[in-house]
C-alpha positions in Angstrom: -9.6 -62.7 -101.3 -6.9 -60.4 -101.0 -5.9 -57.6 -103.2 -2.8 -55.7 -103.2 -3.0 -52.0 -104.0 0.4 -50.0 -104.7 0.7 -46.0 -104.9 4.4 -45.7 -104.8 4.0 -41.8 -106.1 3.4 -41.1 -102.7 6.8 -42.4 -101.2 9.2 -39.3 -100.2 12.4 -38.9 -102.7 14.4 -41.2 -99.9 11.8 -43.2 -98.1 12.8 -46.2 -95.3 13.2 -49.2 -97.1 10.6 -50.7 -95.7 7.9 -47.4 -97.1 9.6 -48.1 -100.7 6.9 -50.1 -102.9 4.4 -49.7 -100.1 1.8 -52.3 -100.5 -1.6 -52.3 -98.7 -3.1 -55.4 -98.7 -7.3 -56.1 -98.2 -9.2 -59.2 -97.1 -12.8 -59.2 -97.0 -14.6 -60.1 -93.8 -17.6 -62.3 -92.3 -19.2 -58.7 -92.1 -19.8 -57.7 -95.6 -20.2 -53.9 -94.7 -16.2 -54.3 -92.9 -12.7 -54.3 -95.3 -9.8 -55.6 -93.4 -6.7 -53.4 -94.4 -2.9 -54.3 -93.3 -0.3 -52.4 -93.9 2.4 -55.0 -93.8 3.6 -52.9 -90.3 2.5 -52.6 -86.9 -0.7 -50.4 -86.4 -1.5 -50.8 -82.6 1.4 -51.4 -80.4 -0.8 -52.5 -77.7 -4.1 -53.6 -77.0 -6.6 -52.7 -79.8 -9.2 -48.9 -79.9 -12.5 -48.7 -81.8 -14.2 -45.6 -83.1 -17.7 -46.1 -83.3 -18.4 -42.7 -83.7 -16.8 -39.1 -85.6 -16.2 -37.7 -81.8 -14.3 -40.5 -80.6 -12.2 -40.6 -84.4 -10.9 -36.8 -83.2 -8.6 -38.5 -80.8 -6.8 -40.0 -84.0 -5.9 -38.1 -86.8 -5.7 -41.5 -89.3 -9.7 -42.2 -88.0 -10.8 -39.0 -88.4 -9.5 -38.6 -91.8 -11.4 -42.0 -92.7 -14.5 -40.8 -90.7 -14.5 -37.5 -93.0 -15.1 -39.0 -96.3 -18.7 -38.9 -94.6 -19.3 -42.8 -95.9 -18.2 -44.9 -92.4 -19.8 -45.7 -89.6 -17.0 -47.7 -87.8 -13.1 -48.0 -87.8 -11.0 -50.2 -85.7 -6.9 -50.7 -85.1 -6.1 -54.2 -84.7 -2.1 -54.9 -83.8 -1.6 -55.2 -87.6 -4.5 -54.2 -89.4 -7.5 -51.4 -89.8 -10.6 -52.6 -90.4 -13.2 -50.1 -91.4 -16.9 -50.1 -91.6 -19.1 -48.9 -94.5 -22.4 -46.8 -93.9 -25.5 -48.5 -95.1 -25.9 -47.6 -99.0 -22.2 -46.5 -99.4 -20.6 -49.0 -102.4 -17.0 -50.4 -101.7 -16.0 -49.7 -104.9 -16.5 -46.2 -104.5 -15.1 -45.9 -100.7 -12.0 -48.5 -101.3 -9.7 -45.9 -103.2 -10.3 -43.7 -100.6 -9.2 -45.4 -97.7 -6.4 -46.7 -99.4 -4.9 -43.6 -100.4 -5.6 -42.1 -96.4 -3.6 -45.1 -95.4 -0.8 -44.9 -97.2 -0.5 -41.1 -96.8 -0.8 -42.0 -93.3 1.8 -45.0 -93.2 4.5 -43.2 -95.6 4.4 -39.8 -93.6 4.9 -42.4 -90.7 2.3 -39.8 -88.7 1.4 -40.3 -85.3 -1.6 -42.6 -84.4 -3.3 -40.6 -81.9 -3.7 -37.0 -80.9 -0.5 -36.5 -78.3 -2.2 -36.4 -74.5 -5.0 -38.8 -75.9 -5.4 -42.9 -74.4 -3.7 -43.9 -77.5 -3.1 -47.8 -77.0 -5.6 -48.7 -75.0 -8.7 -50.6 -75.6 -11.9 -48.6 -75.4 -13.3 -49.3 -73.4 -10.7 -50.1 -71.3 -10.7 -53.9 -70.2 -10.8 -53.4 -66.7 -13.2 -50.8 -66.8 -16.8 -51.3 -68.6 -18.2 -54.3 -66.6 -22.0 -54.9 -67.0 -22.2 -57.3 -63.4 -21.4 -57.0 -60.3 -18.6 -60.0 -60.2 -17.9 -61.7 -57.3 -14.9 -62.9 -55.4 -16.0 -66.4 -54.8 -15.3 -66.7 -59.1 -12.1 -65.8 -59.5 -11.0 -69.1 -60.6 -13.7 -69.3 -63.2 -13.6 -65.7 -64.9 -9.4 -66.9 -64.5 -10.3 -69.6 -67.3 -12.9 -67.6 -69.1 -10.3 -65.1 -69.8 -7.3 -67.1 -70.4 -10.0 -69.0 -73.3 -10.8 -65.7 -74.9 -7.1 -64.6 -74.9 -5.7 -68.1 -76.2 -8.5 -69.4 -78.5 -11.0 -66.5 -79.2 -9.6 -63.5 -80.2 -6.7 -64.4 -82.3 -9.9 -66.0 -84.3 -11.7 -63.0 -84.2 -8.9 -60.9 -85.0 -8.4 -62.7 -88.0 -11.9 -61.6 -89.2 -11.1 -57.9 -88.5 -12.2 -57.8 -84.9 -12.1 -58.2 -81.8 -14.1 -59.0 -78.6 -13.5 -57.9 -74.8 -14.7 -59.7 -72.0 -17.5 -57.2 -69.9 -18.1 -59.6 -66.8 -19.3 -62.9 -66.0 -22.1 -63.6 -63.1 -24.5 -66.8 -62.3 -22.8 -68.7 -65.4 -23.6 -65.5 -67.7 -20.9 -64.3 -69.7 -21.3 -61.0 -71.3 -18.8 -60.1 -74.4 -18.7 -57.2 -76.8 -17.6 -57.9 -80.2 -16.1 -54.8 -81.7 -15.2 -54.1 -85.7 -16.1 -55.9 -88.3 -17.6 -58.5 -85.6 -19.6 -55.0 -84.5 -23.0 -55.3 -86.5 -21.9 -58.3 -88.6 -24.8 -60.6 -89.3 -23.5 -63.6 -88.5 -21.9 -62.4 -85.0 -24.9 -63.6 -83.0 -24.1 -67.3 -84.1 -20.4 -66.3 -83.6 -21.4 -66.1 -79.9 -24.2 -68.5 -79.9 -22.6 -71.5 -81.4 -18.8 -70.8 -81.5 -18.0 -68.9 -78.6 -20.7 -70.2 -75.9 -19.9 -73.6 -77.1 -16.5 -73.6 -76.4 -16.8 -71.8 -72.8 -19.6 -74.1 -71.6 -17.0 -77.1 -72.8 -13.9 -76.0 -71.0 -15.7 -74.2 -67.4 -19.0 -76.4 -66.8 -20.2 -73.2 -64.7 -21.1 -71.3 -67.9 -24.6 -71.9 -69.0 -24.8 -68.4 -71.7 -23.2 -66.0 -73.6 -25.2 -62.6 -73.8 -24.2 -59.8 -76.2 -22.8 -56.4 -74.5 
């Protein structure tokens, strides 16, 4: 379902045209604590960040500002969207408004994404950093394929639900993968893994016998 909200009021006397009539759009996700927000622009230019925590929002001003209405636990910048994560208890009803009006404060001001001298752009962590194996050389070819699968097939899927999921190595047919947003914490992520994700990787490169959760 996806509902547009509109706060024109907010637009400067002679906004961009593409500010004028700003329109925020939300689409539920699999994860029914996570809202999927797009602001019909670009959010990330790059590469995708997660803020799993209030110290890790300070290095954006637009997280922080969601973190600080005290009721999220998670918030996540996808190339075109922002999904964020309600705390346990906290009613989107309530916590909707609010993020909407930070977002299109944030979006008309056209403010700065990150802190300046922060990693702004980068995926935390980074991809090349954060492995959980030791890989070895001799599997080049095969974490080649894993990755080119994840790129092409998996996480323009996962995107699409408000998330995202980096690769943390692969060792003795064991991939391990860390969903992130709405895929963080979601109920039905395990399956996600389990049955879509493992399934496809064991079909495509024989050598992978599991999927393990980062």
């Amino acid at each position: 379902m996806n509902v547009a909200y509109k706060r024109s009021f907010l637009a400067p006397d002679r906004p961009p045209p593409y500010i004028a009539g700003m329109f925020i759009e939300t689409e539920t996700t699999p994860n029914p604590a996570s809202l999927k927000f797009l602001p019909g622009q670009p959010v990330m230019q790059q590469g995708t960040r997660e803020f799993a925590t209030p110290e890790a929002a300070e290095a954006s001003p637009l997280a922080q500002a969601i973190f600080d209405t005290g009721e999220v636990v998670n918030v996540f910048f996808g190339g075109d969207f922002v999904t964020v994560t309600a705390a346990p208890g906290v009613s989107w009803s309530d916590l909707k408004p609010q993020v909407l009006a930070i977002l299109l404060d944030h979006f008309v001001a056209q403010a700065p994404l990150f802190v300046p001298g922060t990693a702004g752009g980068i995926a935390v962590p980074p991809e090349d950093e954060g492995m959980l194996v030791d890989e070895r050389e001799e599997d080049g070819d095969i974490i080649a394929q894993i990755n080119e699968l994840l790129e092409t097939r998996v996480r323009p899927a996962v995107a699409g639900d408000g998330g995202d999921i980096q690769y943390r190595g692969y060792r003795d047919g064991v991939v391990h993968l860390q969903m992130q947003g709405a895929c963080s914490g979601c109920p039905s992520s395990t399956a996600t893994l389990k049955h879509g994700i493992e399934g496809l990787l064991k079909h495509y490169v024989p050598e992978v016998v599991e999927v393990r959760a980062a």
